[in-house]
C-alpha atoms as one frame of an Amber mdcrd trajectory, in Angstrom:
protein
  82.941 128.729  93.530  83.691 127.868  96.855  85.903 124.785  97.608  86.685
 123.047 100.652  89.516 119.908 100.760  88.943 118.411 103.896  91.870 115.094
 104.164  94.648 116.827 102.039  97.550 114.829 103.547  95.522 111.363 102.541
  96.818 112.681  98.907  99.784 114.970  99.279 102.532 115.319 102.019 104.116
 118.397  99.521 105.054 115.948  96.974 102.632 116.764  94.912 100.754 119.474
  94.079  96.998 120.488  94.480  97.142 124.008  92.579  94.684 121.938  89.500
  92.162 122.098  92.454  92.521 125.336  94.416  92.978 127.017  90.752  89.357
 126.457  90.224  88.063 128.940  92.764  88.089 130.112  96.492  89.833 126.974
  98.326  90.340 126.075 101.842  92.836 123.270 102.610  92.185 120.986 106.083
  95.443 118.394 105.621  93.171 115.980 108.244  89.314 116.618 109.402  87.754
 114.217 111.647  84.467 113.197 111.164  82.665 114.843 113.650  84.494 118.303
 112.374  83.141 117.653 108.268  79.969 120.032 108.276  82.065 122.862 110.006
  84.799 122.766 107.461  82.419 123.074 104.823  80.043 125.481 106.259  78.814
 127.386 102.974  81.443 126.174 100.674  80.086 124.684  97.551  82.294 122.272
  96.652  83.675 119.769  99.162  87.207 117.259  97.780  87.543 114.398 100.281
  88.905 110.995 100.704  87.586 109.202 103.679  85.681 111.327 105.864  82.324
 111.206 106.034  79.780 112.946 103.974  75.872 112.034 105.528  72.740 113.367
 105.385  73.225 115.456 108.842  76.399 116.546 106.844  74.187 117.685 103.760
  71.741 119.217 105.890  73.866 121.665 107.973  75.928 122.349 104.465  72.680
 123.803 102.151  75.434 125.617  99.367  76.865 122.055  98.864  76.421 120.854
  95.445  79.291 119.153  94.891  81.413 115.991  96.705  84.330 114.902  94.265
  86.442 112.370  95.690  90.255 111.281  95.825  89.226 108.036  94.918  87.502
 105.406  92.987  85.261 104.100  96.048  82.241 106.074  97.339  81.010 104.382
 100.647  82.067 107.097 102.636  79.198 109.848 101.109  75.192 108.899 101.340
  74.545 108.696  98.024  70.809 109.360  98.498  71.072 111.764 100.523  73.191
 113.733  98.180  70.599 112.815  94.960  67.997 114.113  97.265  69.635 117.623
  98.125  70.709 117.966  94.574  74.626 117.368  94.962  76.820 115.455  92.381
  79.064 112.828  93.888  82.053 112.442  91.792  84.794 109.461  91.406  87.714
 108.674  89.895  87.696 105.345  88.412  90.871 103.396  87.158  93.422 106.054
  88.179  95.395 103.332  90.272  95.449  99.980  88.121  99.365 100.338  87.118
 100.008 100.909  90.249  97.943  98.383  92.513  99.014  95.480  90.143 102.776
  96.772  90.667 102.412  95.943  94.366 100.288  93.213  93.944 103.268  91.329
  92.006 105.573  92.870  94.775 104.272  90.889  97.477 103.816  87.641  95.394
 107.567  87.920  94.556 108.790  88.539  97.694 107.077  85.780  99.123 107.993
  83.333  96.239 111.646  85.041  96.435 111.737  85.045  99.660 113.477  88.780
  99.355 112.969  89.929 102.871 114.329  86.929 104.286 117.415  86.797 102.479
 117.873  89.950 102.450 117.886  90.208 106.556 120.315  87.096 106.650 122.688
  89.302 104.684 122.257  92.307 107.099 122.865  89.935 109.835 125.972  89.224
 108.126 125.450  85.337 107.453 126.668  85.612 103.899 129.868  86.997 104.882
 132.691  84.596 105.416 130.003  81.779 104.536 131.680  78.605 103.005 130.097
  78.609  99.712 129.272  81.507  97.066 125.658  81.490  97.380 123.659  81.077
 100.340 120.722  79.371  99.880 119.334  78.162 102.806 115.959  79.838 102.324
 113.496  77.634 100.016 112.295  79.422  96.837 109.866  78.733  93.869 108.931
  79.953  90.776 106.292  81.603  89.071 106.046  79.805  86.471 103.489  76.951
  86.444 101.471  78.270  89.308  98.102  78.773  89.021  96.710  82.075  90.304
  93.190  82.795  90.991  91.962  85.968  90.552  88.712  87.256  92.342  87.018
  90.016  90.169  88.376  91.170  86.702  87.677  94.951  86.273  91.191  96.936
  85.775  93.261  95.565  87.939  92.082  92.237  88.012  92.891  92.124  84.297
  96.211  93.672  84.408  97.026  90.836  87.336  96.232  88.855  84.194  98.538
  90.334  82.026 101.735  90.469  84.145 101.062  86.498  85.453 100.888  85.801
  81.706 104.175  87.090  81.485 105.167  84.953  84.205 103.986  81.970  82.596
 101.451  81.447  85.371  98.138  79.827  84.571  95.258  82.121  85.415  91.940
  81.291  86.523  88.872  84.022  88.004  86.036  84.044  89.483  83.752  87.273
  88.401  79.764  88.209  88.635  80.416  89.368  85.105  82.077  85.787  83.152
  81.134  87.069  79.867  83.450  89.755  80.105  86.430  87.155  80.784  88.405
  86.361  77.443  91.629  84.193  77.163  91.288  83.279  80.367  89.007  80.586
  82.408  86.272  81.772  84.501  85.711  79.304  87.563  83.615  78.976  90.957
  84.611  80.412  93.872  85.154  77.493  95.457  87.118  76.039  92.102  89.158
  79.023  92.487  89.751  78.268  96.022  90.843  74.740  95.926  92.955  75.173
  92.327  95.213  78.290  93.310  98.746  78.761  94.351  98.257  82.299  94.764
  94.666  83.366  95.688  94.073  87.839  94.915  91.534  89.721  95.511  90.543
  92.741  92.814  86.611  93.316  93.926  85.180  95.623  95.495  83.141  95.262
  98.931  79.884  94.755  99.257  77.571  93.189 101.838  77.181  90.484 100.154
  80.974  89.378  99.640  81.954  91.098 102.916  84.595  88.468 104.431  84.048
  86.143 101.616  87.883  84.720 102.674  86.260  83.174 106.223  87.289  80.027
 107.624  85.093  78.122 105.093  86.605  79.369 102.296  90.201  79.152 103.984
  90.049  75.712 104.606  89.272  75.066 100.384  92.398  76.292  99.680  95.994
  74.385  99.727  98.449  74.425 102.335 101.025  75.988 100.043  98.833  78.780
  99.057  98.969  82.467  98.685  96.433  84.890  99.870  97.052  88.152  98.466
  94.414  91.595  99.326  95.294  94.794  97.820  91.284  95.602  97.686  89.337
  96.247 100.882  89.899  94.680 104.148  86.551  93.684 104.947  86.517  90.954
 102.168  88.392  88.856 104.419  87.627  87.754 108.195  90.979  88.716 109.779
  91.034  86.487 112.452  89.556  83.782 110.612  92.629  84.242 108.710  95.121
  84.433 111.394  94.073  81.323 112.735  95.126  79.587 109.452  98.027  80.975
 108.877  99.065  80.678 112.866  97.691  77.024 112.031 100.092  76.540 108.516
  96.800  75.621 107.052  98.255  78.064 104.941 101.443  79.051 103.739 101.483
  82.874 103.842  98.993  86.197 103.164 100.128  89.512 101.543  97.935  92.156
 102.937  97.693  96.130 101.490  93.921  96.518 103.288  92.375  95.998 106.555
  89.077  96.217 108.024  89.954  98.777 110.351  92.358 101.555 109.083  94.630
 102.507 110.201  95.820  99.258 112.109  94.992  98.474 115.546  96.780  96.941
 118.172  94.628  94.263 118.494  94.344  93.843 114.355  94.713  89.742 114.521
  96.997  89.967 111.744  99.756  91.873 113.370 102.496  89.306 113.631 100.226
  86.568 112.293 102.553  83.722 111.109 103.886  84.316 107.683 101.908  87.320
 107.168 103.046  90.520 105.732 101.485  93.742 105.533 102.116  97.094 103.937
  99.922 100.007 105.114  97.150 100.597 102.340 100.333 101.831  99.851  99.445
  99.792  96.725  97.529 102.973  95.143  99.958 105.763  96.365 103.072 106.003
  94.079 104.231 109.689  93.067 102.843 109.260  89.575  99.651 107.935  90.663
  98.908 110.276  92.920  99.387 113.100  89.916  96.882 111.062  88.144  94.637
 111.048  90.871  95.434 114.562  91.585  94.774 115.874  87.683  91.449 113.593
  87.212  90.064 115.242  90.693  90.539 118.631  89.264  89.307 117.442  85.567
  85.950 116.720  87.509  85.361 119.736  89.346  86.070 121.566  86.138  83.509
 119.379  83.969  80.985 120.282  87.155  81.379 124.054  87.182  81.335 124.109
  83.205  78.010 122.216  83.635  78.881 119.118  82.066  79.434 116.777  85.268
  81.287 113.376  84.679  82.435 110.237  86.499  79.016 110.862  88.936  78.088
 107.995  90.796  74.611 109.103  92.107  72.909 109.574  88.950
């Protein structure tokens, strides 16, 4: 078996180790490959690990061994699904590896911005606590959790383990899901209900064309002044400078943003210092431990493929 990983470092910078992978047969490692490099990496290989580059149908057709595409990750939009179906390749995911993890950082960002951590914290690095009059500096509104309402668009995984830890929080949750009969203990609202009800406002779907930047100025004016907009899914849900116009505006009060359309960040990304906007560089998934995860259920499908029992295919 013949295996090529083509994006290495979108996985591993040596923390981690890929030896469940290249244990499995004759492995090249590429730490980046850009796109227009993919079928020449592969060349005869017959196996191909990836996490964002590209895998088409000129890719398939220059690369006739390959019979295999797993990926580092739970989406597939980067590989032509029928063009792999149609050469006879299994495209392979890993599903739910991240949902600790993404739901860690989701709650990160919605407590720093109800905590207002990065503020105070910079006021006492500027040294305004020291010498202050009183014990506790305050200056800084904060709120808490409890009470709010958060809205939660799509309830898969993470959506539902969002749930769980606002629950704990004593937060009332609401969601808005194409599947409401899988919602229990929880009410299922519009959209647009969703919209206009929430404090905090997170997104837990994945992208499609049809809910590509379902957060656009319509949908930004439904929701209240005071609200949260959190994305730790994909970038494209929302219309970036839709949303930097609001938040510029204070038609909102703040966004928490892990995703962006284009990746990594431009120059001219309309969020970059967008009023009361912070963003983290697509980090929600990537903590040490789920990155082993990620790491051990790649190699888990490659085996199940070369022992002829293929699982977690998406092109079936």
């Amino acid at each position: 078996m013949k295996i090529v990983i083509l994006d290495s470092e979108t996985v591993s910078r040596d923390d981690v180790s890929l030896e469940g992978i290249t244990g499995l047969g004759e492995c090249k490692v590429f730490g980046f490959t850009p796109n227009d490099q993919v079928a020449e990496k592969i060349g005869d290989a017959d196996a191909v690990i990836c996490n964002k580059c590209l895998i088409t149908n000129e890719v398939f057709e220059a690369c006739k061994n390959l019979k295999y595409v797993g990926l580092f990750a739970t989406g597939y939009n980067n590989v032509d699904l029928a063009a792999a179906s149609a050469h006879g390749a299994v495209v392979c995911n890993v599903p739910a590896y991240s949902t600790a993890a993404v739901a860690q950082h989701t709650f990160a960002m919605i407590l720093n911005h109800y905590s207002k951590i990065r503020e105070y914290a910079a006021a006492v690095d500027n040294g305004e606590w020291i010498d202050y009059k009183l014990f506790s500096y305050f200056g800084i509104p904060t709120h808490e959790l409890a009470g709010q309402t958060i809205g939660i668009v799509g309830y898969g995984n993470i959506g539902r383990k969002v749930a769980q830890i606002a629950s704990a929080f004593d937060m009332k949750v609401i969601t808005f899901t194409r599947s409401p009969e899988k919602v229990t203990g929880h009410e299922c609202v519009s959209f647009e209900e969703l919209l206009k009800r929430s404090d905090v406002v997170t997104l837990h779907c994945p992208l499609f064309a049809e809910n590509e930047r379902m957060i656009n100025r319509e949908a930004l004016c439904l929701m209240k002044k005071t609200a949260l907009l959190v994305n730790t899914a994909r970038g494209g849900l929302v219309d970036e400078q839709a949303l930097a116009d609001a938040l510029n505006a204070g038609e909102i009060a703040g966004a928490c943003i892990d995703a962006l359309t284009f990746e990594p960040m431009r120059a001219d990304c309309p969020l970059y210092k967008a009023k009361g906007c912070v963003i983290t560089p697509h980090v929600a998934w990537a903590p040490r431990e789920t990155r082993e995860r990620l790491l051990e259920r790649v190699a888990q499908n490659l085996e199940a493929f070369i022992e002829g029992r293929p699982i977690n295919v998406v092109n079936r």
